[in-house]
N, C-alpha and C positions, 0 to 999 in steps of 0.2 A: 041539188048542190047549192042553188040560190039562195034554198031554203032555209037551208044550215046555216049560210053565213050570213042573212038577216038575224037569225036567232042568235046565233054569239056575239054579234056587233055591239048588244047593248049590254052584253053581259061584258066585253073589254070595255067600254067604255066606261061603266060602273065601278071596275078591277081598277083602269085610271084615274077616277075621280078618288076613288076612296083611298089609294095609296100617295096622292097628294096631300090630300085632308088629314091622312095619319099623320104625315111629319110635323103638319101645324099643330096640331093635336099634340104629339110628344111634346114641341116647345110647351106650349101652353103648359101641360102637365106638370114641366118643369119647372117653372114659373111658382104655378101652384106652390108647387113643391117646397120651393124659393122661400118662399115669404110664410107659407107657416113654419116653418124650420125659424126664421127671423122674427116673427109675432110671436108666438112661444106661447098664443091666449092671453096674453094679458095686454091688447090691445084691441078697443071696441071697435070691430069691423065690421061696418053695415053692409049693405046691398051698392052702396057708390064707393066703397073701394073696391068693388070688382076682384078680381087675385082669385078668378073660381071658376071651375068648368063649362059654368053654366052662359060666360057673355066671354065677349072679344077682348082680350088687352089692347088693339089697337081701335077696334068702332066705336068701346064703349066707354074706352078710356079709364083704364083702372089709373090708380091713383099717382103719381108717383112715372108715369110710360110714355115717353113720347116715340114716337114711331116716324117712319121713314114717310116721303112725301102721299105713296100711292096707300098708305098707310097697308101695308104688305109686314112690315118684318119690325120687330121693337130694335131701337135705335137707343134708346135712355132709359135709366134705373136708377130716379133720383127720389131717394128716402130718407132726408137729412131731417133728424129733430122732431124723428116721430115716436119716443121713445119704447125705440124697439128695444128687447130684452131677450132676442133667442138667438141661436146658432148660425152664423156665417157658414151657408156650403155654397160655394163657390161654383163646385163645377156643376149646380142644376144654374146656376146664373150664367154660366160659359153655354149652356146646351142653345140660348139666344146667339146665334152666329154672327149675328150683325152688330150685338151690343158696342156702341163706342162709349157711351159715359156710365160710368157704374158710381153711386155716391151713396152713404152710407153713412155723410158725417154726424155727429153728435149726437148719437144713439147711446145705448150701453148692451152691445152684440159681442158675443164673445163666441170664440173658436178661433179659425186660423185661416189663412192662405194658403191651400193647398195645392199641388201640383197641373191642378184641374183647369188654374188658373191661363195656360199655356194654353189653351183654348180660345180663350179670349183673342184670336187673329186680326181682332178689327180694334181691338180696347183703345181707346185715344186717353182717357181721364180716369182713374181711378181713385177716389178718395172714402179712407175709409179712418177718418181723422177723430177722435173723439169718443171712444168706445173701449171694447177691453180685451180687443185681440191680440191673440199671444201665438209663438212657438216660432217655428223658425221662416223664412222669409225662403221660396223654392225656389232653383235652379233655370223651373222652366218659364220664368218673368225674364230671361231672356228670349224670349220667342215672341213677345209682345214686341214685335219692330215699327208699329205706327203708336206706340205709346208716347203721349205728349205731357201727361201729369200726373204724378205719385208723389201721392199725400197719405201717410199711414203714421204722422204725430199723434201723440197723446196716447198709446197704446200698453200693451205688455210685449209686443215682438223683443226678441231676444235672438243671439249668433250671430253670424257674421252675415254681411250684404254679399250676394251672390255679385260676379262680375255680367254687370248689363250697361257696360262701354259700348257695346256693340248696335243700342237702342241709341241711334244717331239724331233721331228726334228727339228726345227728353230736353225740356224745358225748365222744367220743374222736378225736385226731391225734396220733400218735407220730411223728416224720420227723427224730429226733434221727440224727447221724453218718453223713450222708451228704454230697451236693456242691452239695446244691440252691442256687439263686441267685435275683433279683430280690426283690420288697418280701415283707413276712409277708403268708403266707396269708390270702387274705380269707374267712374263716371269721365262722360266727354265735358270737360271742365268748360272748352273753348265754344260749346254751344248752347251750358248752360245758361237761363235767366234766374234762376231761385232756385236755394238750396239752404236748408238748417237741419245741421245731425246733432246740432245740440242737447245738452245732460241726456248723454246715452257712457258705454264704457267703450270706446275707441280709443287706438293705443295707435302708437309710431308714429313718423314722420308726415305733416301736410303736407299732400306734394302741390304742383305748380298750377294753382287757381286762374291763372292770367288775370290779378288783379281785378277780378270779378267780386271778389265775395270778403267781407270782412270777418275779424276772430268772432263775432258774434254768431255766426253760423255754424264754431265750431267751440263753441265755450260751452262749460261743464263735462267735460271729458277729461279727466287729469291724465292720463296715459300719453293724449296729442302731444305733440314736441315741431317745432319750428319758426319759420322768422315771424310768421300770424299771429301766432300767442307767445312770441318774448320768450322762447323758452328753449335753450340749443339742445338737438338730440346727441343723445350720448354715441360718442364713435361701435361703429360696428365692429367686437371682438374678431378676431382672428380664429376662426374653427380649427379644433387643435385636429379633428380628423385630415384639415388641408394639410396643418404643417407636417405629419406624418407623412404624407404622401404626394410633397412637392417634389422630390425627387420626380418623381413617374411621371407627374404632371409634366415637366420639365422635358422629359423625354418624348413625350405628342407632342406641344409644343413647336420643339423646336423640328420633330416628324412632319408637322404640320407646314412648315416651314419650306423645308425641301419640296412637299410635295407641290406645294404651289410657286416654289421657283423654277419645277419643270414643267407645268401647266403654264406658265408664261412662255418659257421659251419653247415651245409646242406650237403655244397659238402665234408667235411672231414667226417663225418660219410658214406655217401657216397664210400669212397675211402676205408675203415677201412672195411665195408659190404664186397666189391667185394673183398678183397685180402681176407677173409674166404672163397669163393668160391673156388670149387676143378680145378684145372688148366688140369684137363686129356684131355677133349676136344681140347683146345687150341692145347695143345702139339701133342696132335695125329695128328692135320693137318696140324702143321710146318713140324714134323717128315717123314709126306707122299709128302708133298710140297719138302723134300730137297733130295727126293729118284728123283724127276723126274728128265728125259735127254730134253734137249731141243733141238727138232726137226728144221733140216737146209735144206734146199735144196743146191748141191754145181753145178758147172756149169761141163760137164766134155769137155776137151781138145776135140780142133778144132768143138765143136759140138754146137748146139743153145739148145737143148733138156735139162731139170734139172729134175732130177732126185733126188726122197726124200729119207734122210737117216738119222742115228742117228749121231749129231754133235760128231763134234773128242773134245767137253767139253760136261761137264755137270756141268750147274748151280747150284751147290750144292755144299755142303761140307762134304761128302760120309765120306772121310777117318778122319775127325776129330770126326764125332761122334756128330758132336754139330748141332742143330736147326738155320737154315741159320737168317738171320737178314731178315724184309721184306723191298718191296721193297718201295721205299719213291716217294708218288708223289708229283711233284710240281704244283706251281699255276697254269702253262699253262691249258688253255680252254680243248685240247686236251687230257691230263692226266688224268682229271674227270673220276670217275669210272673205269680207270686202274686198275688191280688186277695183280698180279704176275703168277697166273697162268694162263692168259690170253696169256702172252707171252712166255712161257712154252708150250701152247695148240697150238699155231697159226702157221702156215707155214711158213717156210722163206726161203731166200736165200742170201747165201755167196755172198756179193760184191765184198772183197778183204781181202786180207791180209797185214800187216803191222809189222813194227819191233816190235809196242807196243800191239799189237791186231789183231783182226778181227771184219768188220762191214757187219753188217747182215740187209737184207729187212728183212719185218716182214709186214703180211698181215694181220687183222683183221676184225670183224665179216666181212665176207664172200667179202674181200676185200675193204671197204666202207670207215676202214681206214687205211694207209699202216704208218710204221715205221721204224725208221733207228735205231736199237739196235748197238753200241758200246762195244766191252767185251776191257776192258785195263787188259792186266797182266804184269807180272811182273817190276810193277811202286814203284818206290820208295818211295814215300808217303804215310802216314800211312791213315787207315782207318780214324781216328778224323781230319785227316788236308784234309785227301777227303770231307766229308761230311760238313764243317765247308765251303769249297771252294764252292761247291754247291749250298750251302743254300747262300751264300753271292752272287753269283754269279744268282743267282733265284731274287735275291731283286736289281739287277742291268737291268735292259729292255733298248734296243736299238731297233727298225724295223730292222737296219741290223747287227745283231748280230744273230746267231740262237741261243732259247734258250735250256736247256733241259726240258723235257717232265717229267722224273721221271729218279730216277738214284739204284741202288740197289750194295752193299758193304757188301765184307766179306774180311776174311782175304787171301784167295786165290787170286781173285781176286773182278773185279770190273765192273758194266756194267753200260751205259747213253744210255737212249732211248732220240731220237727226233723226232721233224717231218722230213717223209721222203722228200729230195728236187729232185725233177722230171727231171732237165735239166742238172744236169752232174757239172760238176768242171769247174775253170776257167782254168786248165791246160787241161782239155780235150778239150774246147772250141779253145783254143789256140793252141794245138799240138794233134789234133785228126785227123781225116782221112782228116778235111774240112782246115786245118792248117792255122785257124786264117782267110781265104780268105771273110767271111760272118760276121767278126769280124771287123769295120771299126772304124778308129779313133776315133771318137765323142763316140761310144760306147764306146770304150776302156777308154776315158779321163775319161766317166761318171763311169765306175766300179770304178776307181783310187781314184775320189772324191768321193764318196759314202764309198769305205772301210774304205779312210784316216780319213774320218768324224766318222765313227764309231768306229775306232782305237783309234781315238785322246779323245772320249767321253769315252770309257771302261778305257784306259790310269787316266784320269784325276778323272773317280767315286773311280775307284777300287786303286791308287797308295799307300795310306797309309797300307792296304790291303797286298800290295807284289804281288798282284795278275795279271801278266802279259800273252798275249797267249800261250807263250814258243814254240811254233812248226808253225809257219805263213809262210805258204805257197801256192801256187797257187794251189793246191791240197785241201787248206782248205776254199778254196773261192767258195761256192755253187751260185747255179741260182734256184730260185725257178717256181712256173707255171707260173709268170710273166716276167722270165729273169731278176730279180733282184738281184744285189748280196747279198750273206752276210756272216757274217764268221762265220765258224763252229770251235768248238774243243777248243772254248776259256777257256784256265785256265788250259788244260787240263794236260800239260807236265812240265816237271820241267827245269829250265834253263840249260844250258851247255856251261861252257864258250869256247872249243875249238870249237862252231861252229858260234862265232861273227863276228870271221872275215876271210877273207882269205890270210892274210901275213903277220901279224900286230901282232906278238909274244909278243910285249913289251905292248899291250891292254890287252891281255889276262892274264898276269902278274899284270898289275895294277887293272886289275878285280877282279883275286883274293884275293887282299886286299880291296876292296870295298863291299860295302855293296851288297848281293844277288841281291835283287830286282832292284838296279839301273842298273846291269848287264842285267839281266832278260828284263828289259821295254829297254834298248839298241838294245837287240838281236831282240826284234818286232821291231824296228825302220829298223835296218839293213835288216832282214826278209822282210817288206814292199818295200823297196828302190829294193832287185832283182827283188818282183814283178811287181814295175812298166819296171825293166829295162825288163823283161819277154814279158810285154803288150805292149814297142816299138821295141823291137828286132823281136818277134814273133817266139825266139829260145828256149829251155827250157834249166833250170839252166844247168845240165851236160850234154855234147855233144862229143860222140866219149875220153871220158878221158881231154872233156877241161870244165874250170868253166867260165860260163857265167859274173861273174863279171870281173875276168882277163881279158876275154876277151875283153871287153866292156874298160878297164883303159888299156888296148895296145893299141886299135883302136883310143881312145881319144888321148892318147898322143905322138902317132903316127902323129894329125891333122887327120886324113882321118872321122872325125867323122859323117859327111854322111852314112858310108857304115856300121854305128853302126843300120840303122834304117831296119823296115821291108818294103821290096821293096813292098809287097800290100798297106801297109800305103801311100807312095810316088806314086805309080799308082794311088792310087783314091784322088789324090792333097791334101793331107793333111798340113797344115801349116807345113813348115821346122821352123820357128821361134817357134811357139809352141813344135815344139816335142822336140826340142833342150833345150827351158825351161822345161820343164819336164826332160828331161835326165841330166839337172844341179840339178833337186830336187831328182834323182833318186841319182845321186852322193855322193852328201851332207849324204843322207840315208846308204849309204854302205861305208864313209868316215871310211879307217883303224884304226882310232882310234877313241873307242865308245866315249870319252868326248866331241868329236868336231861337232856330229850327232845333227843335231836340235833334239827339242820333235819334237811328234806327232801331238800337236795343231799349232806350228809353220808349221810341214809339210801340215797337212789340210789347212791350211788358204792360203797358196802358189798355192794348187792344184783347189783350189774353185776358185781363181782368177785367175788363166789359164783359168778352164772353164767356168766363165764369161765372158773370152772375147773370148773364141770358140763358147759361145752360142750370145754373141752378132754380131760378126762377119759371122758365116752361114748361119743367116736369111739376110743378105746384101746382094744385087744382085754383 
């Protein structure tokens, strides 16, 4: 029997290896496949363009492929102005799972965008600007949800834009000079940065830009009509089908009418019933809900071991006497069937402590789902301007924004549950044991655009609001199971104007004659600006009693502004031009006086276009 199963051991093992090495294999094939479909022969392809069975897309480095860090999976498929001349298919380019940039520009490739495209689950950039693809634009480019740029000017695409409002990241739509037709794309206007559908044949009314975009974005369309291009749309006729059969309408209606006049008085007797019932039940289990302690686990000194005990709080409100408020959940998926005493019951342990609080793991049913409880005390904000924050802040969604989970308020204090994030902080990632060394440029570029983008969209829902981060810092920038960032803790703090600047007495003066909130969305600006100056120094804000921005505005104008950067940056060749652009965007950001600070949408759009041309430029041989 021994015998037997020594002998098949290496025959499953072999079944294992080789059904692994298939899958890479089919990519690869597909790959292949790719690019002679796009080279078409009439591009001289030696032995170092790779794009062939015979070597690796990511050891060997074919032309044009930049790959993930473990160089495992292709990540990029940048082919701009290599005057390709054959057939766009798509879905052998989707069969790369992990593909995020696909570029294409200034070729002359012709076919189409095929359905195939909906494969692309990771696509972040697609530009395929400058060539001669035609036919109609698929349905399934709404399943692209982490797409961040579509560029598809200068083409033959023709019909109408599919509705991809629902691609809540989109940054970017370029769809200038082609044939497209039907109304303007129904895009997310209020989170747009760039957009031109210009000389295409779009027809009807611009709808409501928020002032983002000027007529030049939408000139050469004679169809367009509104207040953008000077041009009133003509009143919408009367369908003579309705006036035939306004009668009948007439009659739902006012059916309509009735039925929900007795759906009212339904629910008011209703409500009149249940407040005669006796409230003793109720009350007995708020009463016993506000006696419990909530159990922590704390860590104890130099040891790995935690040890369970009763927290130094208790969730309640013992000494006042009064039945705590419960706890409110929000829409998040995760929240569903949250109950207050769930996290009362559940295990936890003490992360950290803070000037404003303490944030707590929390494990629940039997670890299945972990959470990150926040307690904020003694915060200056009243109970109705917390909860009013909340709920506004619940109805604002970004992907990199963390939201909250459910939040619970009394007059003591305050606590925000969220998802817990798995991979630590950007300051831990950057000043942890590994000091930034596994942390390489392009990485770092991309957290920069990613936060700035989500900054600039929370800035632009939430400004009339007042509702700015107040505390933005590299300690609030999570990684979740994907390594993505996002920022936590938004909303959470109240502004303060001595931490805007660092020498600039006469800002802070003129601050406090200004309006709260412009103060407030300054200090995120500012805030943002050390964190990038954080992600090219690789040093953290305070060091031995010095500030990292001083330091950084000595070193500048000193000239020595080299020696501002991190020497791992510069060992693994990172662009000196790029980083130095970036460290003019950082400046600008922490510029001594808050009037002179771009917004946030100006900063985003500065930092998207760095990394355009970081991501165009590293697929380059």
């Amino acid at each position: 029997m021994n015998r037997v199963s020594v002998r098949i051991l290496p025959v499953l093992i072999f079944l294992l290896f080789h059904v692994s090495k298939s899958e890479d294999e089919e990519v690869k094939r597909s790959l292949v496949g790719f690019m002679d479909k796009l080279a078409a022969g009439n591009v001289g392809r030696d032995q170092s363009w790779g794009w062939n069975m015979s070597s690796d897309p990511c050891n060997d480095k074919w032309i044009g492929v930049s790959c993930d860090t473990l160089s495992k999976s292709v990540k990029k498929v940048v082919l701009d102005e290599l005057n390709l001349t054959g057939v766009l298919d798509i879905g052998f380019a989707c069969k790369a799972s992990s593909l995020s940039v696909l570029s294409l520009h200034s070729n002359n490739v012709v076919g189409s965008i095929t359905e195939e495209i909906g494969n692309c689950k990771h696509l972040t950039h697609l530009y395929v600007s400058g060539n001669q693809i035609s036919g109609h634009l698929p349905e399934s480019l709404k399943q692209l949800s982490n797409l961040k740029r579509f560029d598809i000017s200068n083409n033959n695409f023709s019909g109408e834009v599919p509705d991809i409002s629902q691609i809540s990241g989109l940054i970017t739509f370029f769809a200038q000079n082609n044939q497209l037709t039907g109304e303007v794309p129904n895009l997310d206007f209020s989170h747009l940065l760039q957009l031109n559908i210009s000389n295409n044949n779009f027809s009807g009314p611009i709808p409501d830009v928020k002032g983002r975009f000027s007529a030049d974005s939408f000139s050469g369309n004679p169809g367009l009509c509104g207040e953008l291009v000077s041009k009133p749309c003509p009143p919408t006729p009367p369908s003579k089908r309705k006036s035939n059969h306004s009668s009948i309408k007439r009659f739902f209606i006012y059916s309509g009418y009735a039925v929900l006049g007795l759906i009212v008085v339904l629910f008011v007797a209703f409500k009149l019933v249940s407040k005669m019932k006796p409230k003793d039940d109720k009350e007995a289990v708020e009463t016993n809900t506000s006696r419990r302690s909530y159990k922590t686990s704390t860590t104890t000194s130099n040891e790995s071991k935690i040890a369970e005990n009763k927290s130094e709080y208790s969730i309640s409100s013992v000494e006042s006497g009064v039945a705590l408020s419960s706890l409110v959940v929000l829409t998040s998926p995760t929240g569903q069937g949250l109950r207050f005493e769930d996290l009362l019951r559940a295990p936890a342990e003490l992360l950290g402590k803070g000037k404003h609080g303490s944030l707590y793991k929390v494990m629940l049913d039997n670890g299945v789902t972990t959470l990150a409880v926040k307690r904020i005390k003694d915060w200056s904000v009243d109970s109705e301007e917390f909860k009013r924050r909340m709920k506004r802040l619940d109805q604002t969604r970004h992907p990199s924004v963390l939201p909250s989970v459910a939040f619970y308020c009394s007059q003591q204090e305050k606590l925000l549950v969220y998802e817990y994030q798995p991979n630590g902080s950007l300051f831990r990632l950057l000043h942890g044991s590994q000091s930034g060394q596994a942390f390489g440029w392009e990485s770092r570029l991309t957290v920069a655009a990613i936060v700035g983008e989500a900054l600039a969209f929370m800035h632009e829902e939430l400004g009339e609001d007042g509702i700015a981060h107040g505390n933005l810092k590299s300690t609030n920038i999570l990684f979740n199971q994907n390594m993505d960032p996002c920022i936590s803790d938004y909303g959470l703090m109240v502004f303060q104007t001595q931490d805007l600047s660092f020498d600039f007495q006469s800002s802070k003066d003129a601050l406090d004659h200004a309006a709260p909130t412009y103060g407030s969305f300054k200090a995120d600006i500012y805030g943002f600006g050390v964190i990038l100056l954080e992600l090219l120094t690789g040093k953290p804000v305070h060091t031995n009693g010095i500030d990292l921005a001083r330091w950084v505005h000595s070193v500048v104008t000193e000239e020595w502004t080299v020696e501002v950067f991190d020497k791992a940056l510069i060992s693994q060749g990172a662009s000196e031009e790029r980083l130095l652009n970036l460290l003019q965007i950082a400046l600008k950001c922490i510029n001594p006086n808050p009037y002179e600070r771009p917004n946030m949408n100006q900063v985003a759009v500065m930092i998207s276009t760095l990394k355009d041309e970081e991501d165009r430029s590293s697929s380059h041989p």
